[in-house]
Residue, then its C-alpha position, 0 to 999 in steps of 0.5 A: x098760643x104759640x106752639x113750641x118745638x124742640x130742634x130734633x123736631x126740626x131735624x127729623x122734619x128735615x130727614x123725613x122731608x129729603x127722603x121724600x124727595x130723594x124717593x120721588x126723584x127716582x134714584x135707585x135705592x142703595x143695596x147692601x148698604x151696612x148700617x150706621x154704627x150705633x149711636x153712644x148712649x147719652x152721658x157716655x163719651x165715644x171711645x177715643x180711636x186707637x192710634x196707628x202704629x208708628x212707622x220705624x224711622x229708617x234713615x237710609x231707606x228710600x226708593x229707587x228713582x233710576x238705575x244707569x249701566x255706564x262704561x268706562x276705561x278699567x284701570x290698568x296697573x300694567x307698564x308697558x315693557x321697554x323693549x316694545x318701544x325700542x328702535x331695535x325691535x320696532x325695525x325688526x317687525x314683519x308686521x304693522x301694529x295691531x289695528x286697536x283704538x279710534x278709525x278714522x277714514x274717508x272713501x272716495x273714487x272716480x263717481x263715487x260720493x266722497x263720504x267719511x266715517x269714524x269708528x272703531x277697531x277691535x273685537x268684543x273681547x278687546x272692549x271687554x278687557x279695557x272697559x268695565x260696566x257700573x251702574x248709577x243708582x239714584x235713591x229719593x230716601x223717605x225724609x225726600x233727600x236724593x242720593x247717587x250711588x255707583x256700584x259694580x253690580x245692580x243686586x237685581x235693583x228695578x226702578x220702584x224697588x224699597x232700597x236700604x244703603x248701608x256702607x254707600x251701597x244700595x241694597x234690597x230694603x228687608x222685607 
């Protein structure tokens, strides 16, 4: 006569046996393991799982990549007068022009090595006057387009930031 076994028979022999070996492994009994969530009665159907909440689309919401402090020359809309060009008061002069702009020179001398430089004359406060600092701001938006955005002020950005654009500007996303 054959003997007949149902297949949970041979699940549990499985389970019974892999415990076995698992304990005479030596492996360290695992500690404060929850238990398994309770099996669904039989004819009953286990409850669907609860959809996550749908992130908001923001188009123009994204991350700051980089952030740039850049120069350049600030527009001017003044002329210079006509009489500062004129024969008659270049001649009238005590004094040469101001030394502003690009030095260009070279030293040399009886033993000495002729050496050159470039560089330039003014002070702090003429470089202010003539240059102004933006900043470049790069967005990698959530839909993975970039964007690069210049700016007269960084509104405190850091690389990493959350960021919304609105009217080409980049601002600190709402929290």
């Amino acid at each position: 006569m054959r003997a007949t076994h149902s297949r949970s028979d041979a699940v549990t022999a499985r389970l019974i046996i892999g415990a076995a070996l698992l304990a005479m492994s030596g492996a360290p009994a695992a500690e404060n393991v929850p238990p398994p969530p309770p099996m669904p009665e039989e004819g009953t159907q286990p409850s669907a799982p609860k959809p996550a909440a749908a992130p908001r689309e923001c188009r123009d919401c994204g991350t700051v990549r980089s952030i740039r402090a850049l120069e350049r020359q600030r527009p001017t809309t003044r002329e210079v007068p006509t009489y500062m060009t004129s024969d008659q008061y270049l001649s009238n002069r005590e004094y040469s022009e101001p030394m502003v702009g690009p030095v260009f020179g070279i030293s040399f001398g009886k033993g000495q090595e002729t050496k050159s430089f470039v560089g330039a004359a003014g002070n702090e406060t003429m470089r202010q006057r003539i240059l102004e600092i933006y900043y470049e701001v790069t967005v990698r938006f959530d839909d993975a387009r970039f964007g690069l955005f210049e700016q007269e002020e960084s509104a405190g950005l850091r690389v990493g930031d959350r960021v919304k654009v609105v009217d080409n500007k980049v601002l600190p996303a709402p929290k």
